[in-house]
C-alpha positions as CSV (number, residue, x, y, z in Angstrom):
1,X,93.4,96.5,85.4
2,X,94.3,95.6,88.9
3,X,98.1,93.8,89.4
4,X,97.9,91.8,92.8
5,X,101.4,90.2,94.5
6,X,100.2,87.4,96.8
7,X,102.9,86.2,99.6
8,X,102.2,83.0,100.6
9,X,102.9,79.0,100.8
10,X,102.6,78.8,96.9
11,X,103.3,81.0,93.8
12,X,105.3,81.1,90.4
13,X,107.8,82.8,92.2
14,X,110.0,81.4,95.2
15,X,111.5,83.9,97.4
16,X,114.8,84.3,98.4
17,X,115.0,87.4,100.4
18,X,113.2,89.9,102.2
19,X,114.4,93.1,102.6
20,X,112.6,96.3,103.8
21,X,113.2,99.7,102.3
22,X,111.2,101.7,104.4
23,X,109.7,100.6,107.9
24,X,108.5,97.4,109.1
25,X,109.1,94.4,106.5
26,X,106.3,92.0,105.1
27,X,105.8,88.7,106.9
28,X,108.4,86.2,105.4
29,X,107.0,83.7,102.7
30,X,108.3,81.0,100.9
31,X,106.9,81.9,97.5
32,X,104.9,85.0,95.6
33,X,102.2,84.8,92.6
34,X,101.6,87.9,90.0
35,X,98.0,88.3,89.4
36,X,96.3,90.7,86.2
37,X,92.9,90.8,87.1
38,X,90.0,93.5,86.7
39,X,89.0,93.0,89.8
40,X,90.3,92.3,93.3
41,X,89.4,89.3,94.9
42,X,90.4,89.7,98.5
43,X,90.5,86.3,101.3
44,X,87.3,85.3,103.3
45,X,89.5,85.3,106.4
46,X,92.8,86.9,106.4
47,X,95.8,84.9,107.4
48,X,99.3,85.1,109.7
49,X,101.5,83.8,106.9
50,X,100.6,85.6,104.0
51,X,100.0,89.1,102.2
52,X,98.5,90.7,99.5
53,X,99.6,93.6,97.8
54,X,97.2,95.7,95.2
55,X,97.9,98.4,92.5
56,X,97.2,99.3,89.2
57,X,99.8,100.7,86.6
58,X,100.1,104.6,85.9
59,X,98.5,105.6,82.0
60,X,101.5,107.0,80.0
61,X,100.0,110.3,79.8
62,X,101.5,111.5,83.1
63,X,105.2,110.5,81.8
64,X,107.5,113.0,80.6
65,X,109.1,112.6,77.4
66,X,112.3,111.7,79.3
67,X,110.7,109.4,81.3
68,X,108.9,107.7,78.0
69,X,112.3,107.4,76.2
70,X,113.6,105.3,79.2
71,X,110.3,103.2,79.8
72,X,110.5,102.3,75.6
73,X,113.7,101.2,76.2
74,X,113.6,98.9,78.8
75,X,113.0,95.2,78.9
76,X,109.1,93.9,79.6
77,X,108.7,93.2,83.3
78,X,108.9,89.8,84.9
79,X,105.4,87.9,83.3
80,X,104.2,90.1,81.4
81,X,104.1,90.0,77.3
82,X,106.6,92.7,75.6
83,X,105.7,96.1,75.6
84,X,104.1,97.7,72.5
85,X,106.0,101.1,71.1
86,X,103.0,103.8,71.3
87,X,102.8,105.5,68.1
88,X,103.7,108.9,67.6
């Protein structure tokens, strides 16, 4: 499963800041939308004032236990349901 942050003119989310960490910034937009999707569905033409950003999540398997222990822990992320325990 594919998660997809999409900078643009509309989105759940309204942005506040933008702040690089490394190298050149993304284009400043007013808001930001949080896709789960299968697939990746990208624009017929691009355009100047927005961005798309693709990725899927890591499987647990290549977590250390350490790493597990801290991930079971914390909160769900922003959108998404509540974490499930995995069993042991």
């Amino acid at each position: 499963m594919f998660t997809v942050f999409r900078g643009g003119r509309s989105g759940a989310w309204r942005v506040t800041r933008f702040a690089p960490v490394k190298g050149a910034s993304l284009s400043p937009t007013p808001a930001l939308s949080v896709v789960h999707s299968l697939t990746i569905a990208l624009p017929m033409m691009p355009s100047p004032t927005s961005w798309r950003l693709a990725g899927v999540a890591s499987h647990l398997r290549y977590a250390e236990r350490a790493e597990k222990k801290q991930l079971d822990a914390s909160p769900a992320e922003i959108g998404r349901p509540e974490r499930q325990p995995m069993p042991r």
